[in-house]
MITORVO-84763 format. One line per 5 residues: for each residue x, y, z of N, C-alpha, C. Coordinates in Angstrom, 1 decimal. Example, Ala and Ser with C-alpha at 12.3 -4.5 7.8 and 13.67 -1.06 7.14 Angstrom:
BEGIN
13.2 -5.7 7.8 12.3 -4.5 7.8 13.2 -3.3 7.8  12.8 -2.2 7.1 13.7 -1.1 7.1 12.9 0.0 7.9;
% end
This chain:
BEGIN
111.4 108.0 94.6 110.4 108.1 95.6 111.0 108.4 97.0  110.0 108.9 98.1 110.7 109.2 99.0 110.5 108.1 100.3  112.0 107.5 100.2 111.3 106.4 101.3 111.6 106.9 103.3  112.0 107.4 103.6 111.8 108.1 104.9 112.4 109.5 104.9  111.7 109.7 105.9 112.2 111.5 106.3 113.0 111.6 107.9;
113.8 112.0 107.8 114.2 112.3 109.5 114.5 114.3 109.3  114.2 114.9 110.2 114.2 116.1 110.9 113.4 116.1 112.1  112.8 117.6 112.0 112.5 118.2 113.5 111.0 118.2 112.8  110.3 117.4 114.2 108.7 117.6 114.2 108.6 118.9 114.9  107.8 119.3 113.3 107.0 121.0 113.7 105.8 120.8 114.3;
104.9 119.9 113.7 103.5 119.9 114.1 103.2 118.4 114.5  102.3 117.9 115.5 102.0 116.7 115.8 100.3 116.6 116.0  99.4 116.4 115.2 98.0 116.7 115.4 97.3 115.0 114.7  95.8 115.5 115.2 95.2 113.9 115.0 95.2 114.1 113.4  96.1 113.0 113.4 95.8 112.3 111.6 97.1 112.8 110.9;
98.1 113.6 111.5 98.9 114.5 110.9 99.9 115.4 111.3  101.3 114.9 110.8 102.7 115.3 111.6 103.2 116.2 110.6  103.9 117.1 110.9 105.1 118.2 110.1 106.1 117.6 110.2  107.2 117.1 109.3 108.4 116.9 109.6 109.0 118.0 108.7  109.9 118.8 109.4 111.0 119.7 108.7 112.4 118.6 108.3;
112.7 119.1 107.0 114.1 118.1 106.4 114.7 119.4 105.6  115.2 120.0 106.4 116.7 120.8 105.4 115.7 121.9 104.9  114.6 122.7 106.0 114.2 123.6 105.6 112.5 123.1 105.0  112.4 122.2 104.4 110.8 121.8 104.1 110.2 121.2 105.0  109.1 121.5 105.0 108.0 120.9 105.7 107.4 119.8 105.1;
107.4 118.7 105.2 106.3 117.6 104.8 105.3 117.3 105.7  103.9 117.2 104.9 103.0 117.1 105.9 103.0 115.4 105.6  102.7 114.3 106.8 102.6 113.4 107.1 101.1 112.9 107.3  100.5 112.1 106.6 98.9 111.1 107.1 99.8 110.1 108.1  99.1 110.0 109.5 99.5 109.1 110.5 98.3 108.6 111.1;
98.6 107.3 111.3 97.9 107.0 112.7 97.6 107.1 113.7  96.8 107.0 114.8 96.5 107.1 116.0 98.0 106.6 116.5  98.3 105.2 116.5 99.3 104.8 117.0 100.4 105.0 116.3  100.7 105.8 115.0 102.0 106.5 114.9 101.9 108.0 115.9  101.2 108.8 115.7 100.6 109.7 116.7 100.9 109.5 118.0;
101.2 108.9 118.9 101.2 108.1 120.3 102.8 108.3 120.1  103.1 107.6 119.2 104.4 106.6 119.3 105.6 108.3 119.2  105.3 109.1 118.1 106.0 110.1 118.2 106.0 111.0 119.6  107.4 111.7 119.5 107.3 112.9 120.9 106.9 113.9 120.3  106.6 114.5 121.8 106.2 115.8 121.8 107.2 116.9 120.7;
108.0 117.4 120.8 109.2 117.7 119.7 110.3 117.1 119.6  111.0 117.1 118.8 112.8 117.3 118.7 112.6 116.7 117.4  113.8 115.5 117.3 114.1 115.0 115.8 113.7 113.4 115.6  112.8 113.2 114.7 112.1 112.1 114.4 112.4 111.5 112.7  112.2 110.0 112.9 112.5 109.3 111.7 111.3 108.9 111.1;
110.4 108.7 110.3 109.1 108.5 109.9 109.3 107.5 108.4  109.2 106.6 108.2 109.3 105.8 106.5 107.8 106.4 105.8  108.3 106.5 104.9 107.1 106.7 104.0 106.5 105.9 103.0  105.0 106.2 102.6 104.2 105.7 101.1 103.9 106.9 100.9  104.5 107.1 99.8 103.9 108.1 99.0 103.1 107.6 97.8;
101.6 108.5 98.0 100.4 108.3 97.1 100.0 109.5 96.2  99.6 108.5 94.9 99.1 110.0 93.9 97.7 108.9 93.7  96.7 110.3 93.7 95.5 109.4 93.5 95.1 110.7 92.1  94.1 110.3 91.2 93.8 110.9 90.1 92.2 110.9 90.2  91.6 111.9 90.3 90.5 111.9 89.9 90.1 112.1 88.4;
89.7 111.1 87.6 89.1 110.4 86.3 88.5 111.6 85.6  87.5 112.1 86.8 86.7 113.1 86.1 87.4 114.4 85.6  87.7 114.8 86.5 89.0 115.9 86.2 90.1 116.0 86.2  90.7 115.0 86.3 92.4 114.8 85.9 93.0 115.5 86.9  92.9 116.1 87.8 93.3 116.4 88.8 94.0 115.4 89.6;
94.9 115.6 90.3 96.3 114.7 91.0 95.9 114.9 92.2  96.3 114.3 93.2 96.3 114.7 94.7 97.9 113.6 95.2  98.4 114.1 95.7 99.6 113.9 96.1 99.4 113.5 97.8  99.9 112.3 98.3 99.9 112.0 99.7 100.9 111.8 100.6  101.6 111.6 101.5 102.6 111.4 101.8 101.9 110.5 103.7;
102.2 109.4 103.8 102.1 108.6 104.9 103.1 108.3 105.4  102.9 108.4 106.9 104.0 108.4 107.4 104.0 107.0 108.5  104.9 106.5 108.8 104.5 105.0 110.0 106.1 105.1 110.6  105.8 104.6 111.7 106.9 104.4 112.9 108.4 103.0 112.5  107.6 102.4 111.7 108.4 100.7 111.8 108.2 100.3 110.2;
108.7 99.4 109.8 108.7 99.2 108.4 107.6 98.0 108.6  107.0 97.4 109.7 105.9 96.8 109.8 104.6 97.1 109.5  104.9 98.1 110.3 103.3 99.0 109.8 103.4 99.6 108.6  104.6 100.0 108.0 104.3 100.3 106.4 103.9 99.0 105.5  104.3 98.2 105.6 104.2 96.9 105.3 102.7 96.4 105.5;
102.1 96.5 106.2 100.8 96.3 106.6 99.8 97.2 105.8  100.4 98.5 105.9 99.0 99.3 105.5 99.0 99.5 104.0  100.3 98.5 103.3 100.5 98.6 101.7 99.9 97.8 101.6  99.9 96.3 102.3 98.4 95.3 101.9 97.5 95.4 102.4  97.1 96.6 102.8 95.3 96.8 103.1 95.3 97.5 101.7;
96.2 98.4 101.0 95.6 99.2 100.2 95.7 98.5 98.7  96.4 97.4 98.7 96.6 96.4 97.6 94.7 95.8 97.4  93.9 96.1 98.5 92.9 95.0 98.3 91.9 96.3 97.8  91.0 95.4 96.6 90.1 96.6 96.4 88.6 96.8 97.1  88.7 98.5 96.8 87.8 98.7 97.6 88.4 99.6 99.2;
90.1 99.0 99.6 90.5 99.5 100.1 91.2 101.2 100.2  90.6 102.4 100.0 91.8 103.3 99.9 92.5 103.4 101.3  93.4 104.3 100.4 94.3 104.6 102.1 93.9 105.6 102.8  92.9 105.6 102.6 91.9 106.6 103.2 91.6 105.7 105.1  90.8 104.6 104.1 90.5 103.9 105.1 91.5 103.3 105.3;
92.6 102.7 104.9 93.3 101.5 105.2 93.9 102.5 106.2  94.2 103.9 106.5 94.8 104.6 107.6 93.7 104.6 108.9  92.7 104.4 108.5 91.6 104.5 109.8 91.7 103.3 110.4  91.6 102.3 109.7 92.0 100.7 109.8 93.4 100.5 110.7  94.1 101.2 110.4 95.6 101.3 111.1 95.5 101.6 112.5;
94.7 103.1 112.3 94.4 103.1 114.1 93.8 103.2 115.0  93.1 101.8 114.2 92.0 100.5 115.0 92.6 100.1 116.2  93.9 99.6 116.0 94.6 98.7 117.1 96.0 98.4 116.3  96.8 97.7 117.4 98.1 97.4 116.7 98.4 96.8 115.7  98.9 96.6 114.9 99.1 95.9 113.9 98.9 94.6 114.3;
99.4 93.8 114.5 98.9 92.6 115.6 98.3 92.0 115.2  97.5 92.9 116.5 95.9 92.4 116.9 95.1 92.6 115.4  95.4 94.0 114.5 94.8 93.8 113.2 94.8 92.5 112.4  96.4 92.1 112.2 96.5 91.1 111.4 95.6 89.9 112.0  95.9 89.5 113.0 94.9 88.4 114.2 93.5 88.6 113.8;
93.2 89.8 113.9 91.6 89.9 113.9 91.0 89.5 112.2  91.9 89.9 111.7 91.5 89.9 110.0 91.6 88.7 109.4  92.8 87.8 109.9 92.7 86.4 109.3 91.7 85.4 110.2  91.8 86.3 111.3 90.9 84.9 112.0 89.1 85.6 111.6  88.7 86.6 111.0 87.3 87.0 110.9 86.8 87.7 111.3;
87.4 87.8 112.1 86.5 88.8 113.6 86.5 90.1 112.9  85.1 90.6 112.6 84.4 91.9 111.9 84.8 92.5 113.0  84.2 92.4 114.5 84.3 93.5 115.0 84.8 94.7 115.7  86.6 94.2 114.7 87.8 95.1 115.0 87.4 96.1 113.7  87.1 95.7 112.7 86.6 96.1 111.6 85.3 97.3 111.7;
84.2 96.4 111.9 83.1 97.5 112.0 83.3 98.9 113.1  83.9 98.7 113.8 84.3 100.3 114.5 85.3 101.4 113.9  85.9 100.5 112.7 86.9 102.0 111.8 86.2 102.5 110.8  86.2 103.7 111.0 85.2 105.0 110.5 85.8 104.6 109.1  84.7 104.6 108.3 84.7 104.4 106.5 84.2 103.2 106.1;
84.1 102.4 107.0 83.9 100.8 107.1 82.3 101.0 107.1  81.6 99.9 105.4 80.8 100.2 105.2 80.1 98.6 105.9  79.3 98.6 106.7 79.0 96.9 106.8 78.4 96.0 106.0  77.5 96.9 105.1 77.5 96.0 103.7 78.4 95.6 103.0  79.4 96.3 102.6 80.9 95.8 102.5 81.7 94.9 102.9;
81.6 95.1 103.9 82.3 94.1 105.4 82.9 92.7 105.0  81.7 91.7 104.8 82.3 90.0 104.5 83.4 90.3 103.3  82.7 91.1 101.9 83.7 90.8 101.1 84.6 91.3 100.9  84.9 92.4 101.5 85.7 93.4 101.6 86.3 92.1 102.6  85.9 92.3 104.0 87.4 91.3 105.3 88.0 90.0 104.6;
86.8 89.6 103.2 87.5 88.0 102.8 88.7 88.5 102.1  88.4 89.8 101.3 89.7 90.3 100.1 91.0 90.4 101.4  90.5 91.2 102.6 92.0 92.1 103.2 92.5 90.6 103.9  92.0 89.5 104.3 91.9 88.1 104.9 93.1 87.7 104.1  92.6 87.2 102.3 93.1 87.0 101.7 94.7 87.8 101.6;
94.7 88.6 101.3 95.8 89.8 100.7 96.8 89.5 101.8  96.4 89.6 103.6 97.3 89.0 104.0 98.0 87.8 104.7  97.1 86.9 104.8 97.1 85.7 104.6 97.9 84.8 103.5  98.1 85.4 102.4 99.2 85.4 101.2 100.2 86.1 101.2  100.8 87.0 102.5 101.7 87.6 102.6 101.7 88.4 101.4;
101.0 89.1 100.8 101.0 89.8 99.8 102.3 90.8 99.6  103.2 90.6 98.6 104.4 91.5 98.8 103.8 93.1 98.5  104.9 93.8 99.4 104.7 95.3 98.9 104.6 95.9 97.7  104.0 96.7 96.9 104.1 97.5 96.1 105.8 97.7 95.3  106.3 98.6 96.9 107.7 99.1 95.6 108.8 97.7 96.5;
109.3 97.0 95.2 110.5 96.4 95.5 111.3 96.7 96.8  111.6 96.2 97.3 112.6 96.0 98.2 112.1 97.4 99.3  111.2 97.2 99.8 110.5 98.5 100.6 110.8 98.0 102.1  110.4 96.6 102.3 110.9 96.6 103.8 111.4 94.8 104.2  111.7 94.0 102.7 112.1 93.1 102.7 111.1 91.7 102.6;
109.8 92.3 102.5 108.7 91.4 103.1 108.8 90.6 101.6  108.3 89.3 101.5 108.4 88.6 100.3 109.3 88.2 99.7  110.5 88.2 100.1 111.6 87.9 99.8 112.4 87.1 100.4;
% end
């Protein structure tokens, strides 16, 4: 798997970075606040989740590649996507709600209203959905791949 990229950022736009590495281009899903955090150009480091999602009906793949600033925020947005109901659809909209932080604070302590403002966020959903992501990190929920950024260990 690919766990970080470093080259030269080609492209820097809402939702979505280029990193060049030895000639390819990887396109990047980013946050508002990975978006901020990178410069304007030169050479940048990005850790990655890489996602394959399948659609059932037609067997079709779709391949992802997310990109985050700190192994925190990768860490975070692997237990939004652990909870169901969560994609990384939203769990990236969710991300650039606010800092990681203030997310984790807002989500164990309840407070919807960090919540109901990220686009995907259904509010019928809401209680049982915030008790799942509540739960997931509140349990320190370990990451997906082994040894990704040391969390649970």
């Amino acid at each position: 798997m690919i766990d970080s990229l470093r080259g030269d950022l080609l492209v820097k736009g809402e939702g979505h970075a280029v990193v060049e590495c030895h000639g390819v281009g990887y396109l990047l899903q980013i946050s508002s606040g990975t978006l901020a955090a990178l410069p304007a150009q030169g050479n940048v480091r990005l850790l990655v989740h890489y996602s394959v999602s399948v659609d059932v009906r037609s067997g079709q793949s779709e391949h992802k590649l997310f990109g985050f600033t700190n192994a925190e925020e990768r860490q975070f947005f692997r237990q939004l996507i652990e909870v169901q109901g969560v994609s990384a659809t939203i769990g990236m909209s969710i991300m650039g709600a606010q800092p990681v932080e203030r997310l984790r604070s807002a989500i164990l302590n309840g407070d919807e209203s960090v919540l109901r403002s990220v686009k995907g966020h259904r509010p019928q959903a809401g209680p049982a959905r915030g008790g799942r992501v509540a739960g997931q990190i509140a349990q320190g929920a370990p990451c997906r791949s082994a040894g990704c950024c040391g969390h649970g260990q």
